[in-house]
C-alpha positions as CSV (number, residue, x, y, z in Angstrom):
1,X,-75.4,54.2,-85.9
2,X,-74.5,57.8,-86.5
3,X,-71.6,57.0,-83.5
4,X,-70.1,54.2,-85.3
5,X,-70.1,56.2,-88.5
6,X,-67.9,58.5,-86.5
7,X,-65.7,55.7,-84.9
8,X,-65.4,54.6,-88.6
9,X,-63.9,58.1,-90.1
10,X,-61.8,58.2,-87.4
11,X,-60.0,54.9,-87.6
12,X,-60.1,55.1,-91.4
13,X,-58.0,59.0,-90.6
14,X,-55.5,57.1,-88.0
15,X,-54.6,54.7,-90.9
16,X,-54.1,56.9,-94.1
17,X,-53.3,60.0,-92.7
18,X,-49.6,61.4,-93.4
19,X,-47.6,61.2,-90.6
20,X,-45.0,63.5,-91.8
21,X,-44.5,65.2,-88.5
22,X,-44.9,62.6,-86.5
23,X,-41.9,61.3,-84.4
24,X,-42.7,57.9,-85.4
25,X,-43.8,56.9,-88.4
26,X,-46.5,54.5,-87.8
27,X,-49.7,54.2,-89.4
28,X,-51.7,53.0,-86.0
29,X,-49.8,52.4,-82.4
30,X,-51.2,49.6,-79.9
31,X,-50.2,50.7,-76.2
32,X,-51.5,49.0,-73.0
33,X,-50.6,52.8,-71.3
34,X,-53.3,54.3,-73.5
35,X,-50.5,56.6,-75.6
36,X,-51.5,54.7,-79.2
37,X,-54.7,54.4,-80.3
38,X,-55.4,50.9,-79.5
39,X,-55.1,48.8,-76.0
40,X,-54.9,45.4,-78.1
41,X,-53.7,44.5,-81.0
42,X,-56.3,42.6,-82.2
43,X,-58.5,45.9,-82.5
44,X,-55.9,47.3,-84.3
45,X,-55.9,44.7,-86.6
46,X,-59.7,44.5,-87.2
47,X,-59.9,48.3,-87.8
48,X,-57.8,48.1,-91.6
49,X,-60.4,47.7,-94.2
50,X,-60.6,44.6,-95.6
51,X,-59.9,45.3,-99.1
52,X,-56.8,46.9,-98.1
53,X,-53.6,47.2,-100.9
54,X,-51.0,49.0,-99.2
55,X,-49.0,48.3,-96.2
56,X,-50.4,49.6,-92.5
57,X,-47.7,49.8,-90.2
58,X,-49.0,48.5,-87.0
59,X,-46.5,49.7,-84.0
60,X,-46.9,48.0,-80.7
61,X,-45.6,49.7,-78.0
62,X,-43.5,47.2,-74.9
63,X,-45.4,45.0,-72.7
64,X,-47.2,41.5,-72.9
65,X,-50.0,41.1,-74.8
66,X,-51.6,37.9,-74.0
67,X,-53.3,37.3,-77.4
68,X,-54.7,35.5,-79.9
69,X,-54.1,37.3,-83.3
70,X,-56.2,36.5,-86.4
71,X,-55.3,38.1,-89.3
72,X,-57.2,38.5,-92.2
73,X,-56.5,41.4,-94.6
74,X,-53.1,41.8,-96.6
75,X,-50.2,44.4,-96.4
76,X,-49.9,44.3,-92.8
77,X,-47.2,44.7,-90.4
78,X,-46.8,43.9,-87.2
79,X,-43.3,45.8,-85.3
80,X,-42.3,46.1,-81.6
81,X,-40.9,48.2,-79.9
82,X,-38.2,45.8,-78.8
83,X,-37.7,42.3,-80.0
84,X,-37.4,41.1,-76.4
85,X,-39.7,43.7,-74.6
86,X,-42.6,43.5,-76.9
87,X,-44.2,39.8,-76.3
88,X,-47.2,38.2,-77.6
89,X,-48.3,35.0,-75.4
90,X,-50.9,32.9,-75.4
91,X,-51.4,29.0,-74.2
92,X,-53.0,27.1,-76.9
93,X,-53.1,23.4,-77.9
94,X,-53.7,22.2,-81.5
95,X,-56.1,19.4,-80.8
96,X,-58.6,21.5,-78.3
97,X,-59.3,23.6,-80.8
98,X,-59.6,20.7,-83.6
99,X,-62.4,19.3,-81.2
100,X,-64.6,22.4,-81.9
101,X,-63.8,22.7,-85.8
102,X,-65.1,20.8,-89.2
103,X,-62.6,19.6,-91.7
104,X,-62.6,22.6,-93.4
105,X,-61.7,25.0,-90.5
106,X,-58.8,22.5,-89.3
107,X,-56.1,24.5,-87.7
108,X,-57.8,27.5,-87.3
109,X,-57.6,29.6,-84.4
110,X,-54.7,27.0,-83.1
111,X,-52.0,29.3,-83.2
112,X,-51.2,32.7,-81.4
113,X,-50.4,34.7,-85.1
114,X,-52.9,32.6,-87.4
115,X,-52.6,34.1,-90.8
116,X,-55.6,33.1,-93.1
117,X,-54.8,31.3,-96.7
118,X,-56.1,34.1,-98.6
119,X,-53.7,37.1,-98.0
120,X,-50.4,38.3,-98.8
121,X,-47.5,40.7,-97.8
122,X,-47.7,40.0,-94.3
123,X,-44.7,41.5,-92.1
124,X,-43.6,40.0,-88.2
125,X,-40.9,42.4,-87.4
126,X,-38.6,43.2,-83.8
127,X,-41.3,41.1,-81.5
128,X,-41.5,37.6,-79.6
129,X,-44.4,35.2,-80.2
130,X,-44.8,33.0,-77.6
131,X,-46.6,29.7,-77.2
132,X,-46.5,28.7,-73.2
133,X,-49.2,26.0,-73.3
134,X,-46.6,23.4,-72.9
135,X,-45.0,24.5,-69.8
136,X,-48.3,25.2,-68.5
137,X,-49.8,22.3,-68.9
138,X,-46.7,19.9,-68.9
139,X,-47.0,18.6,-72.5
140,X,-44.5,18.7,-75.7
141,X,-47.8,18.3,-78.2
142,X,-48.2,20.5,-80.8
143,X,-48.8,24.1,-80.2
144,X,-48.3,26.6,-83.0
145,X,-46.5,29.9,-82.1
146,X,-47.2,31.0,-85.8
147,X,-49.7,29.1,-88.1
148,X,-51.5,29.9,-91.3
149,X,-51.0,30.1,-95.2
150,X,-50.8,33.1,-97.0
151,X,-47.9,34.2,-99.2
152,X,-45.0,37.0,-99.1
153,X,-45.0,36.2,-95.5
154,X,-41.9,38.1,-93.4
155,X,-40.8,37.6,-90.1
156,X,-37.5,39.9,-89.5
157,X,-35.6,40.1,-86.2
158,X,-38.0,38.0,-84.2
159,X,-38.4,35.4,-81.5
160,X,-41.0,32.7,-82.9
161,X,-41.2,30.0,-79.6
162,X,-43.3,27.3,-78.8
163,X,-43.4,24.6,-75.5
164,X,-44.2,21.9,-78.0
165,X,-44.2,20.5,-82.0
166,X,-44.8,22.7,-85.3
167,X,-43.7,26.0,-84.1
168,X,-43.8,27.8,-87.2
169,X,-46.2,26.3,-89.6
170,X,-46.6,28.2,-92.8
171,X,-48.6,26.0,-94.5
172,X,-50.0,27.3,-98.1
173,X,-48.6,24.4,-100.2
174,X,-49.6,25.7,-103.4
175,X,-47.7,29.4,-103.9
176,X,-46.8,30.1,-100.3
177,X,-43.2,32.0,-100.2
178,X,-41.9,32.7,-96.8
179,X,-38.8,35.0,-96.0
180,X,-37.2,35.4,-92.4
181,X,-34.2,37.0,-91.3
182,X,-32.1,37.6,-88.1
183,X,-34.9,35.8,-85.9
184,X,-34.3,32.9,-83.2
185,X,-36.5,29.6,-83.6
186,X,-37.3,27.6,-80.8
187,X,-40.0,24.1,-80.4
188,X,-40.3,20.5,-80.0
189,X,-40.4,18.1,-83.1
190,X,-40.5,19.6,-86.9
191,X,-40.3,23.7,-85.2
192,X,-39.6,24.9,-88.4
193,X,-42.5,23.4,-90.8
194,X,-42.4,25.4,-94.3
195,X,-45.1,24.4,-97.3
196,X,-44.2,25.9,-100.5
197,X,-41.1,27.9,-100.7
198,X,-38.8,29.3,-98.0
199,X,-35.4,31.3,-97.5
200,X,-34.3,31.7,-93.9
201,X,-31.1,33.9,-93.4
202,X,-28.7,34.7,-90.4
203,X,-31.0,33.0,-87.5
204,X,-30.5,31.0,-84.6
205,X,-32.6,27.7,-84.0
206,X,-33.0,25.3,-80.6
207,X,-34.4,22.0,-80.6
208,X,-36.0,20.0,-77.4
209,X,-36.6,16.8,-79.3
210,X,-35.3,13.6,-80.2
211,X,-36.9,13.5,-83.5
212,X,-36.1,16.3,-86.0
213,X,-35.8,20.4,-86.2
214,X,-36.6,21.5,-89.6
215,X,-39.2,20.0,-92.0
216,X,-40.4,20.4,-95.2
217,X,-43.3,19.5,-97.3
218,X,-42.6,20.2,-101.2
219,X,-44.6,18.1,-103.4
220,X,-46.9,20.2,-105.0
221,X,-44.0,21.5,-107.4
222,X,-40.8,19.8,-107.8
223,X,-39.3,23.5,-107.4
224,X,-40.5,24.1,-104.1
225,X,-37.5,24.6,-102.0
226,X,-36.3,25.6,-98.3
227,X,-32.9,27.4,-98.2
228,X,-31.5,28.3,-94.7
229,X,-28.2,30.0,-95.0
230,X,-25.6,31.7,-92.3
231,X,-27.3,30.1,-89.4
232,X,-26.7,28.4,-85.7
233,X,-28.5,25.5,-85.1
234,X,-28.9,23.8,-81.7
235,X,-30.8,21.7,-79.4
236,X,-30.6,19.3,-76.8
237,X,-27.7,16.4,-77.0
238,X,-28.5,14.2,-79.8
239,X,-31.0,16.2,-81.3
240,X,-31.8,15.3,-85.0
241,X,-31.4,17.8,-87.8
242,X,-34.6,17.1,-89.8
243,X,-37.0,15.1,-91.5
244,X,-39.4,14.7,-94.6
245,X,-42.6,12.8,-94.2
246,X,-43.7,14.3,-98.4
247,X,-41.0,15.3,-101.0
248,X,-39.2,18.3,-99.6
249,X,-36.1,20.1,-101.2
250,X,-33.7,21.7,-98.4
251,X,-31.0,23.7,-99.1
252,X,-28.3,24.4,-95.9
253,X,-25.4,26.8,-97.0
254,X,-22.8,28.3,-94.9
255,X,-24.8,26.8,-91.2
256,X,-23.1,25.9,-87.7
257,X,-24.3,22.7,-86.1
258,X,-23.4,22.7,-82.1
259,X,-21.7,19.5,-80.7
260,X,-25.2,18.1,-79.6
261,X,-26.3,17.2,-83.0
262,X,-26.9,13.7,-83.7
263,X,-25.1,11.9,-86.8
264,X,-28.7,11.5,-88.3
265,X,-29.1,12.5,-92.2
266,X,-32.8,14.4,-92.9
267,X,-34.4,11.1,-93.4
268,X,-38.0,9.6,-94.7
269,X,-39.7,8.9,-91.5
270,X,-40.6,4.7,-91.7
271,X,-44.8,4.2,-91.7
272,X,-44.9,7.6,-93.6
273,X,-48.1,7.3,-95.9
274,X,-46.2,8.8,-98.9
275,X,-42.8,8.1,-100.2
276,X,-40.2,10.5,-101.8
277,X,-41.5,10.5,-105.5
278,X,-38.0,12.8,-106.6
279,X,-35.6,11.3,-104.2
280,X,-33.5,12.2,-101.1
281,X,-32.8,16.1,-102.0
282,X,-31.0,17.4,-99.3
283,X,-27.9,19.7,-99.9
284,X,-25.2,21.4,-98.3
285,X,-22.4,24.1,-98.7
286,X,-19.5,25.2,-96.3
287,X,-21.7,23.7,-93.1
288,X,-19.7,22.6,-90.2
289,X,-20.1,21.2,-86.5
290,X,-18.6,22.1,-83.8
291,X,-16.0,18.9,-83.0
292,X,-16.1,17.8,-86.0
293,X,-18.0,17.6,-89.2
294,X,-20.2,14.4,-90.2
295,X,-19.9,12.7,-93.2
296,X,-23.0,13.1,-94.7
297,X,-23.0,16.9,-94.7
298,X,-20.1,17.9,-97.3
299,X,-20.6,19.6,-100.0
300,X,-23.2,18.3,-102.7
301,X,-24.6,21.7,-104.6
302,X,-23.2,19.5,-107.6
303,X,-26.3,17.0,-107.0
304,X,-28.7,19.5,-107.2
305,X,-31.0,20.1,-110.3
306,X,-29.1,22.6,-112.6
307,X,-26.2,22.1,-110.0
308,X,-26.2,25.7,-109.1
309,X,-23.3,27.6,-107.7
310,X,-23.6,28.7,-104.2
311,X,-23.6,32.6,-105.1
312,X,-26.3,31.8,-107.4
313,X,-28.7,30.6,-103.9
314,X,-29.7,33.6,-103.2
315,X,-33.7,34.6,-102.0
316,X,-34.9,35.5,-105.2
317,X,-33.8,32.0,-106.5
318,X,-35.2,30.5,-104.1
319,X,-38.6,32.0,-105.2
320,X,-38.1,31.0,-108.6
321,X,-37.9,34.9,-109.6
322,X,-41.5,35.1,-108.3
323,X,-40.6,37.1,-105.5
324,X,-37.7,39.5,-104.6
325,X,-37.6,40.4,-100.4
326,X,-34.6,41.8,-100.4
327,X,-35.1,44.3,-102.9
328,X,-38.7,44.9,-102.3
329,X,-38.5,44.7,-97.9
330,X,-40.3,47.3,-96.3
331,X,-39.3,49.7,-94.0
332,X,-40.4,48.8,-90.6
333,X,-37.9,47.8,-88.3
334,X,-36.0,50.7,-86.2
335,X,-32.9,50.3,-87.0
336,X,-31.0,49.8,-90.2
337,X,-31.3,46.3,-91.8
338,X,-29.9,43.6,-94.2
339,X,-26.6,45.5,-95.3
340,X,-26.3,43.8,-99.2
341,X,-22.9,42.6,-99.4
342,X,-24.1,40.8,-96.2
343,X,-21.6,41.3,-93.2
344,X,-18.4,39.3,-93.7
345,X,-19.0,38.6,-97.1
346,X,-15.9,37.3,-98.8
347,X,-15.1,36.9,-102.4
348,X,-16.4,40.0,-103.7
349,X,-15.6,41.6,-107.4
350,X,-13.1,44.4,-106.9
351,X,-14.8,46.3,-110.0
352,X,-17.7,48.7,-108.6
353,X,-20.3,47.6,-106.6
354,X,-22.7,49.4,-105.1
355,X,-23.7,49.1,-101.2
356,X,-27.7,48.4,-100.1
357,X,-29.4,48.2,-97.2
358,X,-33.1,48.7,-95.9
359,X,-33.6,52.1,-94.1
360,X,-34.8,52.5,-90.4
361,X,-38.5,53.1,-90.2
362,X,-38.3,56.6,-89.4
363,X,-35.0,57.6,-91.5
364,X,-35.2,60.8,-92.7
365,X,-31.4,60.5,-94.2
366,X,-28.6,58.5,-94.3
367,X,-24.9,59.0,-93.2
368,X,-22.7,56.8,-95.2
369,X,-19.1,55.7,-93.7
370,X,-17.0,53.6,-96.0
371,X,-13.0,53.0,-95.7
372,X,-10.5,50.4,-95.3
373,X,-10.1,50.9,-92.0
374,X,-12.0,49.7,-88.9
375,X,-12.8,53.5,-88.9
376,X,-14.1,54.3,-92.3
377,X,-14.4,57.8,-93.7
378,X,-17.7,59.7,-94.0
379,X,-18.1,59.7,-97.3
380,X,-22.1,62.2,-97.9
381,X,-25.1,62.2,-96.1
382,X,-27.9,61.2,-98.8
383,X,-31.4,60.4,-99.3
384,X,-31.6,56.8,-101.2
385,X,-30.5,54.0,-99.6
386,X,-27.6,52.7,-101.7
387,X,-24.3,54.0,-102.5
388,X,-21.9,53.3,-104.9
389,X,-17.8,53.5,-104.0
390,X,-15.9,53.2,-106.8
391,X,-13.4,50.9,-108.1
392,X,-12.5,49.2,-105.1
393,X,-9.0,47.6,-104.8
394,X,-8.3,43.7,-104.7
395,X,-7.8,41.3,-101.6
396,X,-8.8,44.7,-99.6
397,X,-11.0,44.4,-96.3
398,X,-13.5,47.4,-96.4
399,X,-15.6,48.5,-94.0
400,X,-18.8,50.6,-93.9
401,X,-21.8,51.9,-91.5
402,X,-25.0,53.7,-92.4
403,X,-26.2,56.2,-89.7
404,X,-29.5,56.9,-89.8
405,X,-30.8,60.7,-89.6
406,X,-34.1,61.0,-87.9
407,X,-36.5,64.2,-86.3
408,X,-35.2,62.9,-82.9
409,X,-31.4,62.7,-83.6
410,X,-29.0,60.1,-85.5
411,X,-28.9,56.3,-85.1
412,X,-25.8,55.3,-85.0
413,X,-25.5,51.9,-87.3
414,X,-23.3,48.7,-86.9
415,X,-19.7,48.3,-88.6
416,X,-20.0,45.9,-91.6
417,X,-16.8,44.8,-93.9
418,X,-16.3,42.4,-96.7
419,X,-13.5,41.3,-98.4
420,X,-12.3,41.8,-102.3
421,X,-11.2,39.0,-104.5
């Protein structure tokens, strides 16, 4: 007893402590090399309190973890080290684990991240999650990569893959708001399988199946919504772009589809046991395929309840105001992230605007670049993470790059422009 007292102090010191001087700024590290102070990640996991309120960072270092992640506390994030380097695998099948469960544990335990339908503010970040039952075992069935409920749910810069159906399945129907950015989506039927409300930015997504990609359930609340925006989608030839078997409300603004796709509309799959009680709500901006565009995905924002303007689809619309990401995004990736204007942006107000972007995890300061030139200007090196120009000029290209200072030296940041009106 007196020994796990001890164990307990010190794990509760690993989390809260300030780690001012440390090189990386962490609240706990998982490292298979014994350098952090946790071999899995599950530990790490189980050792935040349960009635936790702020965010623990939760660093793992490179290497393959082959487990099963159940997480159930809030504020949590989970970074790698490297998106492609730090990989979380397991083989699991959604109906083997059914077998063992009641109806009210369905699901559970069926995917490699499953995120319980109690929490919040949960944060994927720079990592691959990897469901390999499939190849394996030679079946396409489902097999979850991510799977749970939740709300406030992140995933940022990540590979989410699975060798079969439902990939990522964030399923809280009621108030479940997902966010994900900059991440690659990969599966068999429905991969992409929000509940609730979801905004997906600047991602990539590859589809194996004849039947559809994305999928979305939204009839709990006619306002439930799933906006994907700036993003590649692809798949094998003639692969389907979605489907709804329940009302759903999708949004697709500014996306790529590659020559394989089929000329299939999202459609109402026949036998379904419901029916679309609102109507066929699928929409589209500014979406083109490559050899040529199909019919049924011009323009139709005018269709849309309140017929909003596509400036106006932004994340925090999507969330009904309810929830802001990318204003309130953590710092937890290594690099500098989601430059605001976005990269290329075009149209922009040649009054004053002021530049925003989410800080590296360990930036200490940033270097702020801005020009009209490829080669913009250092303009100061500041503490807050936004910066304000000036009057800009009109029909201008400018350029700018945030370096980030840290203990170790200075990260040198990517070159992002937009244009004036």
């Amino acid at each position: 007893m007196k020994n796990f007292i001890v164990l307990t102090v010190i794990i509760v010191v690993y989390i809260f402590s300030s780690l001012v001087l440390a090189k990386d700024k962490a609240n706990i590290i998982v490292a298979q090399d014994g350098s952090g102070q946790f071999l899995k990640i599950q530990d790490a996991i189980d050792a935040i309190p349960v009635d936790n309120k702020q965010n623990v960072i939760i660093l793992i270092r490179n290497g393959v973890y082959h487990e099963k992640l159940f997480i159930m506390k809030s504020f949590i994030t989970l970074v790698g080290e490297d998106r492609d380097s730090t990989r979380i695998i397991y083989a699991e099948l959604r109906k083997n684990i059914n077998k063992t469960w009641m109806d009210m544990r369905r699901d559970w335990g069926t995917a490699v991240v499953n995120i319980d339908s109690s929490v919040t503010d949960i944060t994927l970040a720079n990592l691959t999650v990897h469901n390999n039952y499939g190849s394996l075992h030679n079946t396409e069935d489902h097999q979850f990569a991510v799977r749970g409920g939740g709300t406030r749910v992140l995933i940022l810069n990540c590979n989410v893959i699975a060798d079969g159906g439902d990939t990522l399945s964030l399923w809280n129907k009621k108030n479940g708001m997902y966010y994900h950015a900059n991440c690659y989506f990969e599966g068999y039927v429905d991969y992409v399988c929000p509940r609730g409300w979801c905004y997906i930015t600047d991602s990539k997504f590859f589809g194996h199946n004849l039947n559809a990609s994305i999928w979305h359930d939204g009839d709990a609340d006619k306002n439930q919504k799933f906006v994907i925006r700036y993003s590649l989608f692809d798949g094998v030839q003639g692969f389907p772009l979605g489907r709804n078997h329940r009302d759903g409300q999708i949004f697709l603004l500014d996306c790529t589809f590659s020559k394989a796709m089929a000329d299939t509309p999202i459609y109402w799959p026949e036998g379904s046991q419901t029916q679309w009680q609102w109507g066929d709500r699928h929409y589209y901006y500014n979406c083109h395929r490559d050899g040529g565009d199909y019919a049924w995905f011009k323009d139709n924002l005018e269709k849309a309840e309140t017929a909003p303007k596509e400036n106006e689809i932004t994340a925090k619309w999507t969330f009904d105001g309810k929830w802001d990401p990318e204003e309130t995004m953590p710092s937890v990736l290594p690099m500098v992230f989601l430059p605001r204007p976005r990269d290329g942006a075009k149209q922009i107000q040649d009054k004053s605007i002021t530049l925003k972007w989410v800080p590296a995890r360990n930036a200490i300061s940033h270097k702020v670049y801005f020009g009209n030139t490829s080669t913009p200007k250092f303009k100061k090196n500041q503490k807050c993470n936004s910066y304000t120009p000036g009057k800009l000029k009109s029909k201008t290209t400018y350029y700018w790059r945030i370096d980030e200072v840290t203990e170790t030296g200075t990260l040198r940041g990517p070159l992002w422009h937009f244009t004036t009106t």
